[in-house]
N, CA, C and O atoms as a GROMACS GRO file, in nm:
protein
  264
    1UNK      N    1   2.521  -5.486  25.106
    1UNK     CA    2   2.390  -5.494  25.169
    1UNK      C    3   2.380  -5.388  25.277
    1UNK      O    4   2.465  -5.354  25.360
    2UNK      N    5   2.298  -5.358  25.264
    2UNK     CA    6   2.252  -5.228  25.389
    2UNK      C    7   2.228  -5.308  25.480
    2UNK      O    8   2.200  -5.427  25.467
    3UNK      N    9   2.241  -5.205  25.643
    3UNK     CA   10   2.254  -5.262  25.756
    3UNK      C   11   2.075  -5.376  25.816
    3UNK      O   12   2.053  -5.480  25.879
    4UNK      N   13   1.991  -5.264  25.742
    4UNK     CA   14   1.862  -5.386  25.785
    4UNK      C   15   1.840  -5.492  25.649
    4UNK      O   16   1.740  -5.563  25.662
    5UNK      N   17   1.895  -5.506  25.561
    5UNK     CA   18   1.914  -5.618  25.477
    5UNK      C   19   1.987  -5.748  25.561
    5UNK      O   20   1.957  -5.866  25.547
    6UNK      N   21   2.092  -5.692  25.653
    6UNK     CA   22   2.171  -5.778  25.731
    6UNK      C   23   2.112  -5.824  25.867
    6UNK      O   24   2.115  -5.934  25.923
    7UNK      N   25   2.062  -5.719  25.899
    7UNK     CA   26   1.921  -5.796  26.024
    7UNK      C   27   1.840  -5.869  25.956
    7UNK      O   28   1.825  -5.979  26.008
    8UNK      N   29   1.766  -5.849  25.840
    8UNK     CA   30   1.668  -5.935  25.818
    8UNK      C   31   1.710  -6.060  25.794
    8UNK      O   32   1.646  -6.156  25.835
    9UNK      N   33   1.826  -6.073  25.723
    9UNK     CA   34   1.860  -6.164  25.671
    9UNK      C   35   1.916  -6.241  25.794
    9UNK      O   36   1.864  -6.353  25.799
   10UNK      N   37   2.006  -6.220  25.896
   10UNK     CA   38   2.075  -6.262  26.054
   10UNK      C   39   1.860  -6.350  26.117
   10UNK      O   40   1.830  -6.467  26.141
   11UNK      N   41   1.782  -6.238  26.118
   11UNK     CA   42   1.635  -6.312  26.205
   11UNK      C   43   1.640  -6.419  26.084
   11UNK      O   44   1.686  -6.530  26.113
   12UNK      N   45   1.591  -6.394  25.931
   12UNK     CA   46   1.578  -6.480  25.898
   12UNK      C   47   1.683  -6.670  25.915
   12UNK      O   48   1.660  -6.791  25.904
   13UNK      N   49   1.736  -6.627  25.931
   13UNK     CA   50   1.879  -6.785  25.949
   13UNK      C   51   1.826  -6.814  26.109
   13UNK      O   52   1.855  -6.928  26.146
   14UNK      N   53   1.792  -6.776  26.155
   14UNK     CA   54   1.749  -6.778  26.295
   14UNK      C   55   1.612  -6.861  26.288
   14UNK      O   56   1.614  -6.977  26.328
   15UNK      N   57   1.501  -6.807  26.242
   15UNK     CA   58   1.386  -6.859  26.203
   15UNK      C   59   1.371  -6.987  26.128
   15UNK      O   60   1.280  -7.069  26.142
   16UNK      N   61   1.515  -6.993  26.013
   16UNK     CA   62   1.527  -7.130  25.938
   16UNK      C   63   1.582  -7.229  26.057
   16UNK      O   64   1.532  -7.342  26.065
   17UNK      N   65   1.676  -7.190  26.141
   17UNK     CA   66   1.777  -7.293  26.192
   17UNK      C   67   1.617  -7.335  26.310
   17UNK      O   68   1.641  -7.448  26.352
   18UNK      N   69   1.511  -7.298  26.357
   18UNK     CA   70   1.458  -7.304  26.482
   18UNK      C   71   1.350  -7.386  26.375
   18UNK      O   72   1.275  -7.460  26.438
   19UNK      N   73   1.330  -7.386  26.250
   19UNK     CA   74   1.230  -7.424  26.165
   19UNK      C   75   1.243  -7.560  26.143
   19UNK      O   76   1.151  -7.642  26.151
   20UNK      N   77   1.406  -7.593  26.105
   20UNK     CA   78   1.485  -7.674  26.098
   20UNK      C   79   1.441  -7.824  26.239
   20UNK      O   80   1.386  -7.932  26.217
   21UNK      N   81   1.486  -7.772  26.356
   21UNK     CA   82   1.452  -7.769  26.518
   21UNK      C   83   1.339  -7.841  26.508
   21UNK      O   84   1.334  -7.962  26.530
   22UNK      N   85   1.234  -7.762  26.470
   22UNK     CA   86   1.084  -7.804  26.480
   22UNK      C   87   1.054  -7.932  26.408
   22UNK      O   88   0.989  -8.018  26.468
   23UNK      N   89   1.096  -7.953  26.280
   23UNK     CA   90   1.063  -8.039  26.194
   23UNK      C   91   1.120  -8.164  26.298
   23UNK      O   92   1.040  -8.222  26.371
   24UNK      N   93   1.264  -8.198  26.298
   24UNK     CA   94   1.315  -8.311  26.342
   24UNK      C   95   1.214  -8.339  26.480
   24UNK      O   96   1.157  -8.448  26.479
   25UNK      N   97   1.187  -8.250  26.598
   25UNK     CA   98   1.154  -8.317  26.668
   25UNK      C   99   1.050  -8.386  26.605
   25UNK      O  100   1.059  -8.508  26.590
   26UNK      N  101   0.910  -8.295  26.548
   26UNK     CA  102   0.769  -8.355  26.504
   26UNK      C  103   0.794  -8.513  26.434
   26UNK      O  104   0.726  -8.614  26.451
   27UNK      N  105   0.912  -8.495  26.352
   27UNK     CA  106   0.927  -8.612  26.317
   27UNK      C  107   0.998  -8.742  26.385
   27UNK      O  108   1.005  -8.857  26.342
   28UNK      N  109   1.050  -8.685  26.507
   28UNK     CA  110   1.070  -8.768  26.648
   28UNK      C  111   0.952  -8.821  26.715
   28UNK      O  112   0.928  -8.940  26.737
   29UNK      N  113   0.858  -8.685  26.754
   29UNK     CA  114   0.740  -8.757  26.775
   29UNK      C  115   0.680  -8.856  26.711
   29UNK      O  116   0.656  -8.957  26.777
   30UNK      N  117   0.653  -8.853  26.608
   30UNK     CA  118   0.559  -8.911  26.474
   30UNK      C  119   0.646  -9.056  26.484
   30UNK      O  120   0.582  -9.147  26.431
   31UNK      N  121   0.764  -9.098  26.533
   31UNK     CA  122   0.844  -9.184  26.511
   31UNK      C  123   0.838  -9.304  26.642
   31UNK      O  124   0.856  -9.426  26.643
   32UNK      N  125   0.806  -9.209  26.743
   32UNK     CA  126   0.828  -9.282  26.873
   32UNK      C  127   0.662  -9.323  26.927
   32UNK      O  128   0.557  -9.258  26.917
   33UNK      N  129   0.698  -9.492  27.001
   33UNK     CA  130   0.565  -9.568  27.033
   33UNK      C  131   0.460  -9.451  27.091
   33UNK      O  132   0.481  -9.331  27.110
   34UNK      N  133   0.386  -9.500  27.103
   34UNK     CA  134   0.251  -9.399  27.179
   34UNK      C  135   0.247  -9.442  27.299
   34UNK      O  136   0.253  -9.563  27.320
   35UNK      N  137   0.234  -9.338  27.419
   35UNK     CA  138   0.276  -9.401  27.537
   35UNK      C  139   0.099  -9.442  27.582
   35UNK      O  140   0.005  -9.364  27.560
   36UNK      N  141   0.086  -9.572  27.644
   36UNK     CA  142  -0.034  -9.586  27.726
   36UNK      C  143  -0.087  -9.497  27.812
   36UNK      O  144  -0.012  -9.449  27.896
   37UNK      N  145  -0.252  -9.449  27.806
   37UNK     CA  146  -0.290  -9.378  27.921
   37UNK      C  147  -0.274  -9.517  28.034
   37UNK      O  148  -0.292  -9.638  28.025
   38UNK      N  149  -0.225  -9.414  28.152
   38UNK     CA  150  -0.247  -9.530  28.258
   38UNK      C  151  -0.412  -9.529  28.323
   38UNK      O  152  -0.463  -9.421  28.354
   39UNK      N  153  -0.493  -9.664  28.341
   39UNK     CA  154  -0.586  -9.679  28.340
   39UNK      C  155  -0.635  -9.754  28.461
   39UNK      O  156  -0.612  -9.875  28.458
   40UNK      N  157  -0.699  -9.706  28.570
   40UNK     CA  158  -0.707  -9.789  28.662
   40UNK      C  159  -0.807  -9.943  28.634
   40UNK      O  160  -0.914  -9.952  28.574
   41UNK      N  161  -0.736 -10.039  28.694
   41UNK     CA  162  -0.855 -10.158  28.674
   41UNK      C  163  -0.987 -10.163  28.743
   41UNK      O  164  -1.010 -10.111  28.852
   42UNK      N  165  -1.088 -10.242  28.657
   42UNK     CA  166  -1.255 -10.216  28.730
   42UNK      C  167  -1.222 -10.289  28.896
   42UNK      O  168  -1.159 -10.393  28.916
   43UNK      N  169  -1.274 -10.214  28.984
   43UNK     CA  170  -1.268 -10.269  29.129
   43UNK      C  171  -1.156 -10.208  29.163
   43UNK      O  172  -1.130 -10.253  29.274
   44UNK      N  173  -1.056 -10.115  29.126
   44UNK     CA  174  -0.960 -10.056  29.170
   44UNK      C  175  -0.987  -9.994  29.296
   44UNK      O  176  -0.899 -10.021  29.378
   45UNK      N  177  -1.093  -9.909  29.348
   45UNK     CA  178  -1.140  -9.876  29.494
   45UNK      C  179  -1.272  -9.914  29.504
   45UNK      O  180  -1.351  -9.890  29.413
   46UNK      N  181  -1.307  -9.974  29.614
   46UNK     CA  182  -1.427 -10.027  29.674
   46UNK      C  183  -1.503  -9.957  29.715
   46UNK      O  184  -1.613 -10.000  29.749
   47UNK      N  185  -1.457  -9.763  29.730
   47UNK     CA  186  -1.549  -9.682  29.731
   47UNK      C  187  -1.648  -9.652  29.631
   47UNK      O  188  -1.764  -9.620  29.657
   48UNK      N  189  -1.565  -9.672  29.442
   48UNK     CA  190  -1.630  -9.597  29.359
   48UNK      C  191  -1.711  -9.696  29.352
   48UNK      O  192  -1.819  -9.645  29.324
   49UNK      N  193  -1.728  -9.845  29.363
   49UNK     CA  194  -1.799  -9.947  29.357
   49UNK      C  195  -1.921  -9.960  29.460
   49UNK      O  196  -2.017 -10.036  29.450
   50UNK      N  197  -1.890  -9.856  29.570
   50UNK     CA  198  -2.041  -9.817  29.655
   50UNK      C  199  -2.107  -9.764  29.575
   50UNK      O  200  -2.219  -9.800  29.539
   51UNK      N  201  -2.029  -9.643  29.525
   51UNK     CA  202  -2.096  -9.476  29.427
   51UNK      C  203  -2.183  -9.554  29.361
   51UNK      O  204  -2.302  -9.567  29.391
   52UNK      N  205  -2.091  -9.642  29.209
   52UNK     CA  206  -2.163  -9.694  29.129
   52UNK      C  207  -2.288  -9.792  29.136
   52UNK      O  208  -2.374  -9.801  29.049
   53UNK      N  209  -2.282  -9.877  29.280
   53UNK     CA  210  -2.398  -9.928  29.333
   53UNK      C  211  -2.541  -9.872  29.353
   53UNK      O  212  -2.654  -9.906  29.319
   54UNK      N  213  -2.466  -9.731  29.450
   54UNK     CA  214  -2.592  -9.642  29.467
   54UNK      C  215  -2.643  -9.580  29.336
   54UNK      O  216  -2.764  -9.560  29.318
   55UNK      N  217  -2.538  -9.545  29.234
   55UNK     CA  218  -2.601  -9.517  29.161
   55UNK      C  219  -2.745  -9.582  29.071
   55UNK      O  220  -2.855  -9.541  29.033
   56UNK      N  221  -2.671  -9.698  29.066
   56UNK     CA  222  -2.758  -9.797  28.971
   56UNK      C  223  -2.914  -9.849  29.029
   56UNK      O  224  -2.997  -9.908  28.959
   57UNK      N  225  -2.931  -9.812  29.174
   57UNK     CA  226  -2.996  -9.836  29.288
   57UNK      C  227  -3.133  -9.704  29.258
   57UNK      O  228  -3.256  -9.702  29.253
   58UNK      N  229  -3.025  -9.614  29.246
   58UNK     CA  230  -3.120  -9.455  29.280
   58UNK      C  231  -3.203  -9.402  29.162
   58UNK      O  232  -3.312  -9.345  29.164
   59UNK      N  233  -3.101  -9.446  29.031
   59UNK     CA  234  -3.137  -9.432  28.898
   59UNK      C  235  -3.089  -9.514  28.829
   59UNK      O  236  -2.974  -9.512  28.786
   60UNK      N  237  -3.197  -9.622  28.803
   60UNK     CA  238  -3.152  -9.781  28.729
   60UNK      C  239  -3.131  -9.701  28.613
   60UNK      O  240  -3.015  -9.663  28.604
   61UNK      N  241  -3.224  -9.653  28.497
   61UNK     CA  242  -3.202  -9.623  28.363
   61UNK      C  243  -3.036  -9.538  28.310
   61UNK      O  244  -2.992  -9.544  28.195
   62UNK      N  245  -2.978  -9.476  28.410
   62UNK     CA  246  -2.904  -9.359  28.389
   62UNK      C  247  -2.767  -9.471  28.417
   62UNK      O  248  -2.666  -9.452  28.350
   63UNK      N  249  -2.769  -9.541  28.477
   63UNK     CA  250  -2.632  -9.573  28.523
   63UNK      C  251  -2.620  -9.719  28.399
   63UNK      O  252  -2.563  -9.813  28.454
   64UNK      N  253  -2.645  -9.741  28.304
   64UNK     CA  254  -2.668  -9.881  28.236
   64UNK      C  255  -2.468  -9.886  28.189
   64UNK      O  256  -2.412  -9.995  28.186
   65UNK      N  257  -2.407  -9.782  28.164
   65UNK     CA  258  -2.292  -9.800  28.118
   65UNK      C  259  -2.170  -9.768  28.272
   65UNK      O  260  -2.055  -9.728  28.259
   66UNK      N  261  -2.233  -9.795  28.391
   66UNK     CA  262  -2.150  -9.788  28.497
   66UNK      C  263  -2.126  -9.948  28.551
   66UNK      O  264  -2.054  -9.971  28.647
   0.00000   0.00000   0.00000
């Protein structure tokens, strides 16, 4: 084999072994629970519960899903 037959072939084993790499994790991911967004509870601050007051106050129609 000529000398860039032997590079290509050296990147290529390189590209398989990192290809290799890729698969297992994705299939680590794909394997492991789904983590919860953490979600604050309704009434969590008594400020946003002014906001949402005033809101509903200033513009009844706009705020129906606050």
């Amino acid at each position: 084999m000529s000398q860039y037959d032997q590079e290509v072939e050296s990147r290529l084993s390189i590209i398989e072994a990192r290809l290799a790499e890729i698969e297992v994790a994705i299939h680590q991911l794909k394997e492991a629970p789904a983590a919860a967004e953490p979600t604050a509870p309704a009434g969590a601050d008594p400020r946003v519960d002014k906001i949402i007051a005033a809101l509903k106050v200033a513009v009844p129609g706009a705020a129906k899903n606050l």
